[in-house]
Residue frames as qw, qx, qy, qz and C-alpha x, y, z in Angstrom:
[[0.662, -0.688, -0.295, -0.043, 104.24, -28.89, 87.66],
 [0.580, -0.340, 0.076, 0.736, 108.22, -28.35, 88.63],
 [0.086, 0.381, 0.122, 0.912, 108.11, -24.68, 86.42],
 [0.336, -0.718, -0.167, -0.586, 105.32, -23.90, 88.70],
 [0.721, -0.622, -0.040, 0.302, 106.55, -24.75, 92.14],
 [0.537, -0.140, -0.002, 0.832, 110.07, -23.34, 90.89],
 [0.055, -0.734, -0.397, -0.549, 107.45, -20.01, 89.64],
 [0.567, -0.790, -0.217, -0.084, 106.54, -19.88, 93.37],
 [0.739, -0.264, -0.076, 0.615, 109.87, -20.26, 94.82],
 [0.394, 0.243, 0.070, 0.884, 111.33, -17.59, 92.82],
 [0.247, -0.770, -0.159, -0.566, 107.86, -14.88, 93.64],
 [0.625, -0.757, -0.181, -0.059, 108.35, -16.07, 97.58],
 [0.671, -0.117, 0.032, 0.732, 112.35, -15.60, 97.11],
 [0.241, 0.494, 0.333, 0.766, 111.38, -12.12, 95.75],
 [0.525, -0.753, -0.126, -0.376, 108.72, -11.01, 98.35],
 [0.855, -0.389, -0.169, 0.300, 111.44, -12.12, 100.94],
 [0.447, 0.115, 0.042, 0.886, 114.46, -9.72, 99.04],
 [0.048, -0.660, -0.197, -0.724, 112.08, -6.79, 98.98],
 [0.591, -0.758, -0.242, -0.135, 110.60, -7.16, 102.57],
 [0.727, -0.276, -0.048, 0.626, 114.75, -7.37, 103.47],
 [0.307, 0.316, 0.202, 0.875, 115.65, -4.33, 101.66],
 [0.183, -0.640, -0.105, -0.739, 112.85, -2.34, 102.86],
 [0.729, -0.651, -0.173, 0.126, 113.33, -3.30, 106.17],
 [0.680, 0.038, 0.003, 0.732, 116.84, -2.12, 105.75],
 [0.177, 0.576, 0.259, 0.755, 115.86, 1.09, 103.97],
 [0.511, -0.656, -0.463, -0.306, 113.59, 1.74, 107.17],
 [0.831, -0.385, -0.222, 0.335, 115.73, 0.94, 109.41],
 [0.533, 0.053, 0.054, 0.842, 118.50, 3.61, 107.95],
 [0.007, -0.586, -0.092, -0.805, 115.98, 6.22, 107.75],
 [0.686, -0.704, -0.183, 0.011, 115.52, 5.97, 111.47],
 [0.877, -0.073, 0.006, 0.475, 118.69, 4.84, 112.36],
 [0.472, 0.386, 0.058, 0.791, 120.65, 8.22, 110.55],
 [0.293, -0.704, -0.378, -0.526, 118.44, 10.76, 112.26],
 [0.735, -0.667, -0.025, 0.120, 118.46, 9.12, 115.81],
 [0.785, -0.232, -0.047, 0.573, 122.36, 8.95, 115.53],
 [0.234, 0.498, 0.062, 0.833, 122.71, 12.62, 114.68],
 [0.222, -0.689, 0.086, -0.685, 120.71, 13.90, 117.33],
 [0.911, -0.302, -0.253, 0.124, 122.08, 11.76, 119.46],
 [0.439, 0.172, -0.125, 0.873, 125.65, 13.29, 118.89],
 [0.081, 0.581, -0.029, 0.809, 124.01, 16.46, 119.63],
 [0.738, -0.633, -0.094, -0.214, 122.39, 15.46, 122.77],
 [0.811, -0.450, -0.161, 0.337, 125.16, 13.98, 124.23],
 [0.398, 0.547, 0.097, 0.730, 127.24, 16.82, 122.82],
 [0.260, -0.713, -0.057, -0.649, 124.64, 19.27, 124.82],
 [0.727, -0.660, -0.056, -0.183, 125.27, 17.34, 127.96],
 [0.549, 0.068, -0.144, 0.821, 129.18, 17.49, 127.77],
 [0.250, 0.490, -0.006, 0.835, 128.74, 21.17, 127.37],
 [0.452, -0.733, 0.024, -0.508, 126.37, 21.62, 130.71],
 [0.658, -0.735, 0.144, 0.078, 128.90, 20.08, 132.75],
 [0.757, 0.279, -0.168, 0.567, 131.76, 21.14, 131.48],
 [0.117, 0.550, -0.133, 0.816, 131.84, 24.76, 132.79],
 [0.118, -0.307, -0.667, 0.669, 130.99, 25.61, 136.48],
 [0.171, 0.164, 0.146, -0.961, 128.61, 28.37, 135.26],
 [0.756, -0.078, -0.117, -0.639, 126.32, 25.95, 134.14],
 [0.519, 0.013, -0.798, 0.307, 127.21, 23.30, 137.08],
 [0.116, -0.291, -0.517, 0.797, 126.12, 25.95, 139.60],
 [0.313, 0.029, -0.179, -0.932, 123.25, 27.85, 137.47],
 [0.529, 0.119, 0.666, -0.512, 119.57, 26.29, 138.50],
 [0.706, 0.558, 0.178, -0.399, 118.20, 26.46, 134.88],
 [0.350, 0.601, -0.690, -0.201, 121.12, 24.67, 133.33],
 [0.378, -0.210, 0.802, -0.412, 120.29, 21.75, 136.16],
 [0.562, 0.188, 0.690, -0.416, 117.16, 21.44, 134.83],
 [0.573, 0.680, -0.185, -0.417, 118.03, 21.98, 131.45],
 [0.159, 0.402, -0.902, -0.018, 120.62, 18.85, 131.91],
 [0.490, 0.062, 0.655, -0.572, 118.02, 17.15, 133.56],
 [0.631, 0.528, 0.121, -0.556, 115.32, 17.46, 130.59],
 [0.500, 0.550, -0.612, -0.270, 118.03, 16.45, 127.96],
 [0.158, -0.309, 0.927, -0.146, 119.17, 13.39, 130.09],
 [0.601, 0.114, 0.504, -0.610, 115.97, 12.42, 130.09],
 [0.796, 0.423, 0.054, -0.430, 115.02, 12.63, 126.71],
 [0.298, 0.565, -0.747, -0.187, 118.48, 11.35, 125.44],
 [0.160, -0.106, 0.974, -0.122, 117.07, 7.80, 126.97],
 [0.626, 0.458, 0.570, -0.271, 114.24, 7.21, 125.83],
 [0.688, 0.558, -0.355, -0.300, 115.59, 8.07, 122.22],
 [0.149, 0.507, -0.848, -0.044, 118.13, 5.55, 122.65],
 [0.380, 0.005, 0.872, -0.309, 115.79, 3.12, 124.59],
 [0.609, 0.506, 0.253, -0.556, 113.19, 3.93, 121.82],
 [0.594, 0.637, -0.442, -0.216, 115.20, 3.31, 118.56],
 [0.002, 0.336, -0.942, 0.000, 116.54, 0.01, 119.94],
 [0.494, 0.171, 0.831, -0.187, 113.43, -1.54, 120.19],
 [0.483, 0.704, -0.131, -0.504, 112.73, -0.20, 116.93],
 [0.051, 0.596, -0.782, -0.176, 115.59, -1.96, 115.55],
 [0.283, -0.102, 0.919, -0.256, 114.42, -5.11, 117.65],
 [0.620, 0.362, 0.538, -0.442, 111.29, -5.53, 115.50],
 [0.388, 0.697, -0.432, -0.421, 112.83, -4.19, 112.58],
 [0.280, 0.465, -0.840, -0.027, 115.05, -7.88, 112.83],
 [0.758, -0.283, -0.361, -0.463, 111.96, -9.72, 114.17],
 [0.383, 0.202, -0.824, 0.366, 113.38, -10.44, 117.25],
 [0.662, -0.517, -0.439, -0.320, 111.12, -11.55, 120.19],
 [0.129, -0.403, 0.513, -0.747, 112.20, -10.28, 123.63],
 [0.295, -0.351, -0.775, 0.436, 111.26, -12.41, 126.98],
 [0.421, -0.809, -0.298, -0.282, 107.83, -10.67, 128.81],
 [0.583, -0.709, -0.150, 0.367, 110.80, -9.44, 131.89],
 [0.474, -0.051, 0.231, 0.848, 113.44, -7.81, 129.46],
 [0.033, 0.523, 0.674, 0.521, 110.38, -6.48, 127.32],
 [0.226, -0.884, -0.363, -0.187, 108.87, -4.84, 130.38],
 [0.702, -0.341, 0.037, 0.624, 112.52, -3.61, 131.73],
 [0.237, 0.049, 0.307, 0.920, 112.80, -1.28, 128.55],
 [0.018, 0.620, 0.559, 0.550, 109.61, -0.45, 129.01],
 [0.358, -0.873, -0.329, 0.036, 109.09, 1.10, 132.33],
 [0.572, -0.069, 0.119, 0.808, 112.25, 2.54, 131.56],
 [0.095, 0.416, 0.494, 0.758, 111.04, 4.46, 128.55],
 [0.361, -0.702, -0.613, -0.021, 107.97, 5.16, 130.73],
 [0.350, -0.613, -0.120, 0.698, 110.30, 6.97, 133.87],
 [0.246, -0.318, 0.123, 0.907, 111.86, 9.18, 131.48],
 [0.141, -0.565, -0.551, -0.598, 108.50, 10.13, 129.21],
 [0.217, -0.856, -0.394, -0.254, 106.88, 11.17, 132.21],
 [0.468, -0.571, -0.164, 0.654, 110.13, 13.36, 133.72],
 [0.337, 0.075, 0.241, 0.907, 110.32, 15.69, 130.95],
 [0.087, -0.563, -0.268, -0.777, 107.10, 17.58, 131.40],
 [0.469, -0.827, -0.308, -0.037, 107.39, 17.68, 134.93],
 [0.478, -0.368, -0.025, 0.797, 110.92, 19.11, 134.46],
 [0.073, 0.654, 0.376, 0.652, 109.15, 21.60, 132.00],
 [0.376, -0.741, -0.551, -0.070, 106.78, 22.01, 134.62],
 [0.527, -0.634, 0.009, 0.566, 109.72, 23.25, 137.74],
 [0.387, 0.200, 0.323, 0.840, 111.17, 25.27, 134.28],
 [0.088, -0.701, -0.499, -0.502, 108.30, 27.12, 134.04],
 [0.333, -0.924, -0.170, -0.076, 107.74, 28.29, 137.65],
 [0.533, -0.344, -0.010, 0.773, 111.64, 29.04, 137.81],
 [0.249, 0.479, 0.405, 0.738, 110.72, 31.41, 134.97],
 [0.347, -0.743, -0.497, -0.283, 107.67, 32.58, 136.75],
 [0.699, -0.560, -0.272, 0.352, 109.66, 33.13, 140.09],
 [0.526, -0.134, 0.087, 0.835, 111.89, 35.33, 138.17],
 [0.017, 0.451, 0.305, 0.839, 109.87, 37.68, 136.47],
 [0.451, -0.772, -0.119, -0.431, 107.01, 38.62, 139.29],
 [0.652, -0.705, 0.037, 0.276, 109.62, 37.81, 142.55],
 [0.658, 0.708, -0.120, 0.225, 112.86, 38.73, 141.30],
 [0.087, -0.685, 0.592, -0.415, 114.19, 39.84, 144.84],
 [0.780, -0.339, 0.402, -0.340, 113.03, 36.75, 146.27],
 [0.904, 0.391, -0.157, -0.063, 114.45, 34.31, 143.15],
 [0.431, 0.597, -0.636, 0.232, 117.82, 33.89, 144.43],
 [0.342, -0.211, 0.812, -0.424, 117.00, 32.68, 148.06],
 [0.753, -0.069, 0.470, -0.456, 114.37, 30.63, 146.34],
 [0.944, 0.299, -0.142, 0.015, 115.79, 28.84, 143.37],
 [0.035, -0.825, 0.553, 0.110, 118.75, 27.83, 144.39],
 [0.499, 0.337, -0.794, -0.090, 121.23, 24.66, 143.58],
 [0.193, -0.080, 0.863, -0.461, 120.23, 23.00, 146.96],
 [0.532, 0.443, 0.324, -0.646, 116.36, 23.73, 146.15],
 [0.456, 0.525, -0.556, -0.455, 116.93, 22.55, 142.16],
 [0.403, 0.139, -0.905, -0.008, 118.40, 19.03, 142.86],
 [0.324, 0.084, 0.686, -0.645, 115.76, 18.62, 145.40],
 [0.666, 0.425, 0.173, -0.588, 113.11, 19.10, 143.03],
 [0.765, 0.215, -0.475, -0.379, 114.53, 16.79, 140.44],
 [0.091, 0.036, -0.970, 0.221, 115.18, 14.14, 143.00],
 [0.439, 0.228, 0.547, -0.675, 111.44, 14.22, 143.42],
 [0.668, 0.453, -0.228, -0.545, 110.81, 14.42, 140.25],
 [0.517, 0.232, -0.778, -0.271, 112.44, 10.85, 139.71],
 [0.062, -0.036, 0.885, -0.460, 111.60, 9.54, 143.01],
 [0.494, 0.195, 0.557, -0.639, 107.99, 9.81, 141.97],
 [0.823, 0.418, -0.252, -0.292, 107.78, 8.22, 138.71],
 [0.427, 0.262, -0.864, 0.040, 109.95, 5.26, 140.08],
 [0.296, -0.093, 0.723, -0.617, 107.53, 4.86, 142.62],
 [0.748, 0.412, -0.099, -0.511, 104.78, 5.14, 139.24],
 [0.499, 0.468, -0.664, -0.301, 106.94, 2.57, 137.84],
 [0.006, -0.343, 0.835, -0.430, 107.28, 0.63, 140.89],
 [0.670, 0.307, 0.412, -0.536, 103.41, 0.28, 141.29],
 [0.682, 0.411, -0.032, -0.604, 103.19, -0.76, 137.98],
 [0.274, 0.366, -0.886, 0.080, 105.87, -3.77, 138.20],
 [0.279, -0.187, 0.698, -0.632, 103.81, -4.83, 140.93],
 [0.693, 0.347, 0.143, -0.616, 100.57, -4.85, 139.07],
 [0.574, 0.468, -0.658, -0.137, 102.47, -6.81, 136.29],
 [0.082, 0.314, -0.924, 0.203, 103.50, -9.60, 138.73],
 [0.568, 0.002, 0.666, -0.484, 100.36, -10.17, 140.08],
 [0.843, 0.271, -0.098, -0.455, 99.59, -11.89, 136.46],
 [0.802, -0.246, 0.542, -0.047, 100.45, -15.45, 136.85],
 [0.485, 0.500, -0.591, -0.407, 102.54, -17.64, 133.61],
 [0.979, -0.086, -0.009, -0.185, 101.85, -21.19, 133.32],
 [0.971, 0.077, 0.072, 0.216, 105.60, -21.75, 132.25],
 [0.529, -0.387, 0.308, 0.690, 108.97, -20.89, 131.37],
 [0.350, 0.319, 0.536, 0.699, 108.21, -21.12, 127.56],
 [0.090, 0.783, 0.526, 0.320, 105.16, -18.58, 128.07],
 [0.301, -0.729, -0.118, 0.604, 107.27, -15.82, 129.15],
 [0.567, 0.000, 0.583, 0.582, 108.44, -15.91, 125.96],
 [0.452, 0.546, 0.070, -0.702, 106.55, -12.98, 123.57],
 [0.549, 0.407, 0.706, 0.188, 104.49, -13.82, 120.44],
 [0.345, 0.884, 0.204, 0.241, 104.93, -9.97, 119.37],
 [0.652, 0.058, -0.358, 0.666, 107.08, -7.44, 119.57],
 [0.356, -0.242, -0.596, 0.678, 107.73, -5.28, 122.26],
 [0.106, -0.636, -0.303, -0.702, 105.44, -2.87, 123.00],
 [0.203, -0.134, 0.246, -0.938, 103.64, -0.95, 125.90],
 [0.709, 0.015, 0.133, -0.693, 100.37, -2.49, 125.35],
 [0.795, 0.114, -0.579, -0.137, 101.75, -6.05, 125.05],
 [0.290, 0.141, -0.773, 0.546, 103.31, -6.21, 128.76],
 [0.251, -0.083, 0.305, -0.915, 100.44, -4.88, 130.03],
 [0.443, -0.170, -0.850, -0.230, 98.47, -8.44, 130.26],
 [0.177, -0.574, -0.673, 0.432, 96.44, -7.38, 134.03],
 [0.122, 0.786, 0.493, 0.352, 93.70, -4.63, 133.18],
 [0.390, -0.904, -0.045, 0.170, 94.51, -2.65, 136.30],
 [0.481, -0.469, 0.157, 0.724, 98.08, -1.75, 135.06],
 [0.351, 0.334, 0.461, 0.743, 96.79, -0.44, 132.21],
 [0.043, 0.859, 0.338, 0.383, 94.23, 1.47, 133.79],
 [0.794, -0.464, -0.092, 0.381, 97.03, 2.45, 136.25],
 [0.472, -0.133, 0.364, 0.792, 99.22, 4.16, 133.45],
 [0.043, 0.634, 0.661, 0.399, 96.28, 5.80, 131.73],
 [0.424, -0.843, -0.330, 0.013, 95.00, 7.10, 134.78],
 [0.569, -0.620, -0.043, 0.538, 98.51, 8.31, 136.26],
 [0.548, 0.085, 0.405, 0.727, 99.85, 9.45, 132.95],
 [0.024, 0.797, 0.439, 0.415, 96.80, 11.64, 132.05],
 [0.597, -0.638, -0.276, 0.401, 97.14, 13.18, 135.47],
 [0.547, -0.360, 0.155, 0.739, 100.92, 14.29, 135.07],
 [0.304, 0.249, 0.485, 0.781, 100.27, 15.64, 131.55],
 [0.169, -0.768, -0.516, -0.338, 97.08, 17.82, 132.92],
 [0.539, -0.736, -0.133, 0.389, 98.68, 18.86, 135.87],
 [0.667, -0.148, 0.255, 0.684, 101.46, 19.90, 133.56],
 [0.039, 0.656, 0.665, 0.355, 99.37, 21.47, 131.21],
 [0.326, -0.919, -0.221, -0.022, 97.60, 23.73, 133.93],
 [0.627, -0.521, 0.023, 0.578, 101.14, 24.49, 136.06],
 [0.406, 0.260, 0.389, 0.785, 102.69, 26.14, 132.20],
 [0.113, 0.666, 0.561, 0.478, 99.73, 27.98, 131.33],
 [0.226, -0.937, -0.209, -0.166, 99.19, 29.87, 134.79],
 [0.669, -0.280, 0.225, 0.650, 102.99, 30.18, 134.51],
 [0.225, 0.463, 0.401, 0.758, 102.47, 32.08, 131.00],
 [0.061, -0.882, -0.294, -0.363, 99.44, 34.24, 132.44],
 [0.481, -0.802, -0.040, 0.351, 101.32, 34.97, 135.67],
 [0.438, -0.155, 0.287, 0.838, 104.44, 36.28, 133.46],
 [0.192, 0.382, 0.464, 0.776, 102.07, 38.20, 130.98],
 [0.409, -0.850, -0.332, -0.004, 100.01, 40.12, 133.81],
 [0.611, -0.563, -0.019, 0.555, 103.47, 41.06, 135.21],
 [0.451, 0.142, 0.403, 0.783, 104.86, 42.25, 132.03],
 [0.183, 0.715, 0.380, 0.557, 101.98, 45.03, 132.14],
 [0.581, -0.663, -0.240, 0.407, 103.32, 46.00, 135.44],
 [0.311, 0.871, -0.277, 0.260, 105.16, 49.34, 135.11],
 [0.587, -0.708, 0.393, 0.010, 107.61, 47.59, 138.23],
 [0.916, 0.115, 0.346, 0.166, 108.30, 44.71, 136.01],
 [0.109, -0.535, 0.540, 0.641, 111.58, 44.68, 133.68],
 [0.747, 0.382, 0.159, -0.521, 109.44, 44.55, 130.64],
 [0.706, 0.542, -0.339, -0.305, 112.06, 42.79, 128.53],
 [0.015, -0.146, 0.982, -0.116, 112.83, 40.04, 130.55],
 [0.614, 0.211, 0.497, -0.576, 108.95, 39.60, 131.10],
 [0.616, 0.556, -0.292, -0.476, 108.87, 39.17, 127.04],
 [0.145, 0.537, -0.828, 0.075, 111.68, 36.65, 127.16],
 [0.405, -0.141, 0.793, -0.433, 109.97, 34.73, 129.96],
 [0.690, 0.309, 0.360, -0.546, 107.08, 34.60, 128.15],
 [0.651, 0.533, -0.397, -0.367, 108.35, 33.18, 124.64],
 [0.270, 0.151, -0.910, 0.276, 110.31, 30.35, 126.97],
 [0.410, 0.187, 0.773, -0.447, 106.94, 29.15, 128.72],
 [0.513, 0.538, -0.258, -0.618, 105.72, 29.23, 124.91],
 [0.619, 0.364, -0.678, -0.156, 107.89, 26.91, 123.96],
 [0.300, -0.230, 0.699, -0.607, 107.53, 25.04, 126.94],
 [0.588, 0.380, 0.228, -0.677, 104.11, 24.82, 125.85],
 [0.533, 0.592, -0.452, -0.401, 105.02, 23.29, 122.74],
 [0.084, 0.415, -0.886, 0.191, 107.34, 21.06, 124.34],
 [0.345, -0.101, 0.724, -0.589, 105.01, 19.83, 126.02],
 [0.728, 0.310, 0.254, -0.556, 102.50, 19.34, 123.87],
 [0.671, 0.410, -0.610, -0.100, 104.91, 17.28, 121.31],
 [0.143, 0.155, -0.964, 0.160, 105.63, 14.88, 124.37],
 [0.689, 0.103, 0.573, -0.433, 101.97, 14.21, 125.18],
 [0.509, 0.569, -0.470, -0.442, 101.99, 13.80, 121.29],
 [0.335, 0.337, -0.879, 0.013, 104.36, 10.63, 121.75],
 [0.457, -0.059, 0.713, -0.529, 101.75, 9.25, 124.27],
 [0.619, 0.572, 0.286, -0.455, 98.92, 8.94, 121.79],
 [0.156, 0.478, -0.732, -0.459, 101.54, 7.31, 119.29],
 [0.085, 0.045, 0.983, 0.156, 100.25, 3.48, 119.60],
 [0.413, 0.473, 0.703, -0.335, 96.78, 4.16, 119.99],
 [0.476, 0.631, -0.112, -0.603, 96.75, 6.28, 116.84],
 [0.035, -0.333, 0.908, 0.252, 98.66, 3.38, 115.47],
 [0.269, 0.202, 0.888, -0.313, 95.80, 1.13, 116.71],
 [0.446, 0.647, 0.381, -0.487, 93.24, 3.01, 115.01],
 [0.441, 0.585, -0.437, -0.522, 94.90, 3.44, 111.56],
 [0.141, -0.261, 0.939, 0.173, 95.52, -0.30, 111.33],
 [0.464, 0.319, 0.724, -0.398, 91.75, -0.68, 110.98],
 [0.554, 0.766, 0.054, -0.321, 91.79, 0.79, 107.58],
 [0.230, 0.803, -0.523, -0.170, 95.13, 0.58, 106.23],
 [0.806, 0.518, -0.286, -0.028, 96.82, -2.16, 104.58],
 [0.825, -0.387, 0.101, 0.398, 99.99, -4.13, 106.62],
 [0.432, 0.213, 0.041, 0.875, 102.85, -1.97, 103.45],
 [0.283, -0.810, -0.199, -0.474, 100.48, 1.39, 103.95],
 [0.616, -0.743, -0.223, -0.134, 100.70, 0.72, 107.80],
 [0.814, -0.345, -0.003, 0.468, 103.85, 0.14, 108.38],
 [0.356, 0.431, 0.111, 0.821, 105.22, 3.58, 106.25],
 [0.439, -0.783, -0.167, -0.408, 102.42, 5.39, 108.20],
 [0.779, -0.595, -0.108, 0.164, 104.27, 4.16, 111.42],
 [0.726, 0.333, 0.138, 0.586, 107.25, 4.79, 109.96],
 [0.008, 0.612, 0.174, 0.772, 106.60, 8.77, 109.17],
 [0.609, -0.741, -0.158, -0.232, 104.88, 8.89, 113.12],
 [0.766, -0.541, -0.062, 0.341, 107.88, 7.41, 114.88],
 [0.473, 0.379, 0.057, 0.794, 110.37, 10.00, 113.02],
 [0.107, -0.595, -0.103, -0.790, 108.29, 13.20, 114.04],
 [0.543, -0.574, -0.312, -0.528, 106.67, 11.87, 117.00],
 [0.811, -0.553, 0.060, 0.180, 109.11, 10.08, 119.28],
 [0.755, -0.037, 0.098, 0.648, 112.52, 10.74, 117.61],
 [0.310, 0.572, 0.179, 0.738, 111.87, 14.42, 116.63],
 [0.461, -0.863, -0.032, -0.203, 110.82, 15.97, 120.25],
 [0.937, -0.170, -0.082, 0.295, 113.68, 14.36, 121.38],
 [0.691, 0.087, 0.104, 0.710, 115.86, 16.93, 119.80],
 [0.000, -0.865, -0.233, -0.445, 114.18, 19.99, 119.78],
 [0.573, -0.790, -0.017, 0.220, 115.22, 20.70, 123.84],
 [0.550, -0.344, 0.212, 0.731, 119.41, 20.82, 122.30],
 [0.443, 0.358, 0.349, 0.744, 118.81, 22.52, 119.10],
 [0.130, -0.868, -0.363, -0.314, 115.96, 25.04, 120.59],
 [0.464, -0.883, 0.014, 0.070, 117.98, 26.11, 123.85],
 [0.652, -0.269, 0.275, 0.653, 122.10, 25.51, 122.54],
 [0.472, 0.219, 0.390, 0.760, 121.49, 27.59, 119.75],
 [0.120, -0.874, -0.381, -0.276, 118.77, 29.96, 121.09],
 [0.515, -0.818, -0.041, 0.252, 121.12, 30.72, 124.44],
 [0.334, 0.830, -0.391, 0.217, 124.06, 33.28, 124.07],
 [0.350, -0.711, 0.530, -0.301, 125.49, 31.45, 126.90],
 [0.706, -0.320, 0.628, 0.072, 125.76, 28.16, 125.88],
 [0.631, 0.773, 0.059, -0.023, 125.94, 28.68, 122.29],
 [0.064, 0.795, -0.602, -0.029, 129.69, 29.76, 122.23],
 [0.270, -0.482, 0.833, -0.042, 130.63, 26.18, 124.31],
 [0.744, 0.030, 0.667, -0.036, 128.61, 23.85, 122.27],
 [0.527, 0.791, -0.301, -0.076, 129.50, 25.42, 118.86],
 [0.174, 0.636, -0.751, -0.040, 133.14, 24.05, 119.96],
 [0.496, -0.178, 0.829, -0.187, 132.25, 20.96, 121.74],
 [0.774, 0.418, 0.387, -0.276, 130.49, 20.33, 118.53],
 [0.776, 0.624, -0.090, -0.014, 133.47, 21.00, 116.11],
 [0.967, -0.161, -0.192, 0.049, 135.53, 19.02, 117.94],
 [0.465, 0.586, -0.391, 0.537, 137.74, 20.95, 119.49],
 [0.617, -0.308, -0.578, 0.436, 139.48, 20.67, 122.58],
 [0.494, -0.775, -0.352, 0.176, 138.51, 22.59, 125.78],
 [0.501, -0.516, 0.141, 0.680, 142.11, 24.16, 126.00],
 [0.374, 0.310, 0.405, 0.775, 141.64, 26.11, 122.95],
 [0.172, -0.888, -0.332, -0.266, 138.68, 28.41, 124.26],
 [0.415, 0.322, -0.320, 0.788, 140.85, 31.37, 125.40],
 [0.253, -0.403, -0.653, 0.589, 140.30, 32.87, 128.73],
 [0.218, 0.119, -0.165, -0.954, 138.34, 36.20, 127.12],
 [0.550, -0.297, -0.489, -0.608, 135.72, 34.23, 125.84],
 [0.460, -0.276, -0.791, 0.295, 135.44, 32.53, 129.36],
 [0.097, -0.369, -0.582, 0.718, 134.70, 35.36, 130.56],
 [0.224, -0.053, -0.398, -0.888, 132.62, 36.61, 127.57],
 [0.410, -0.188, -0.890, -0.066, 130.88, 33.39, 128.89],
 [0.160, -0.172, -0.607, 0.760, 130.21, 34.84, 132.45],
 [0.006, 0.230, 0.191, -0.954, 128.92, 37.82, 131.44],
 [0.415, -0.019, -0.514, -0.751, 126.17, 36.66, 128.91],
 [0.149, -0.168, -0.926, 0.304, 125.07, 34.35, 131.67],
 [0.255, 0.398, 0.369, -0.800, 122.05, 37.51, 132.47],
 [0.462, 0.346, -0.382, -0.722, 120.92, 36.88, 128.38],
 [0.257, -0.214, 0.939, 0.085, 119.63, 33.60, 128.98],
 [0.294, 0.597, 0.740, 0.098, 116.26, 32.33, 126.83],
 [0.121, 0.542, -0.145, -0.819, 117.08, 35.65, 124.64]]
């Protein structure tokens, strides 16, 4: 009877080392990823306000914008990763803190697409009219809207949250971990977020597309400068893309939801595993690697700011090599 109870011990000491280890293992193959394009985000946002010419340029604004954006929610995303990873259980007010975080900055990046798109647009069919109408005054306007209305989205949806009642102290406590669809304990804030989220991501949608046709109608213009039209158009492409990898990250839990009905708890949890890599931690990074290494103009300063050299080494020539490629942007 004592060889078999010491039998057990040892199988449930075993199933305990493995579940550690591969929680580790998990953990690092997140973990290595996020902290690399992390460096490079925050890398890319040294490098758009280091220089005045993209301090003072409209589409660097909103290209600092976009990155800011996403560079929180990876960071806000891969900690609560972590936080489950080490079974830790998070109060129902901290829990919903990182979430409507996460939330704001999911739904500013495809409405800073969105203002990308028609800055694009503005250039290629107005062109005389694009300087008096994007300008730096007109820019930070539009993203102060842009956050002022999704903290208002958030703001509503704190509200909704309060109006569910807790019997106690202890039952703030969570019994899972953190999630989106665990804070969300009154029906109406879910359909609230559903409802507002679709919206943004349709509206967004639509705004791109007749952003693309209006640039590819122009382009058959003989007025038009056909090879900025071309340009335009492969940057409201990827746009497009962009976009369509952050609705992607919307439609992460519910796909989650739905494979769990078939799949196994090891199965389910690799499956999740393989999603959050591609789905929330890869979009994330695309915005520095696609535009620092795509633009001739910021390509030069994040090449150094990336192999760590200091500011005072870039000689005044390239500064002004800098200037002048400023006209080759989304080449």
């Amino acid at each position: 009877m004592s060889k078999s109870n010491e039998s057990q011990t040892n199988v449930s000491v075993e199933l305990q080392y493995q579940s550690l280890v591969e929680r580790l293992v998990f953990s690092s193959v997140t973990t290595l990823p996020c902290c690399v394009f992390l460096f490079i985000n925050v890398t890319m946002l040294f490098t758009l306000r280091s220089k005045v010419v993209f301090r003072e340029t409209s589409r660097y604004v909103l290209l600092f914008n976009l990155l800011l954006a996403d560079t929180v929610l990876l960071i806000q995303s891969q900690l609560l990763y972590l936080l489950s990873a080490c079974r830790i259980m998070l109060m129902y007010p901290v829990c919903g803190l990182l979430t409507m975080l996460a939330d704001l900055n999911t739904l500013v990046s495809p409405l800073t697409l969105v203002v990308m798109s028609l800055e694009r647009y503005v250039a290629v069919c107005y062109p005389l009219r694009h300087a008096a109408v994007v300008t730096i005054r007109n820019t930070s306007v539009a993203v102060a809207v842009l956050w002022a209305s999704n903290s208002l989205k958030v703001l509503v949806q704190v509200v909704l949250m309060s109006n569910f009642s807790f019997k106690d102290p202890q039952s703030l406590q969570m019994t899972d971990f953190c999630g989106k669809d665990d804070i969300f304990l009154y029906p109406a804030s879910d359909l609230h977020d559903k409802a507002y989220t679709y919206f943004v991501f349709v509206s967004a949608g639509v705004a791109v597309s007749c952003s693309y046709v209006g640039v590819t109608a122009a382009a058959r213009s003989a007025s038009t400068d056909r090879a900025s039209a071309r340009k335009a158009r492969n940057t409201l492409l990827l746009h497009l893309v962009q976009l369509s990898l952050s609705l992607s990250s919307t439609v992460h839990n519910p796909l989650l939801i739905a494979i769990s009905q078939v799949l196994d708890r090891i199965v389910l949890v690799r499956v999740q595993i393989v999603l959050y890599v591609s789905v929330i931690i890869l979009p994330r990074c695309l915005s520095s690697l696609i535009y620092g290494f795509r633009d001739q103009t910021i390509r030069p300063a994040l090449m150094c700011n990336l192999c760590c050299q200091w500011r005072s080494s870039v000689s005044p020539p390239a500064e002004t090599k800098i200037s002048v490629h400023i006209s080759s942007y989304y080449s």
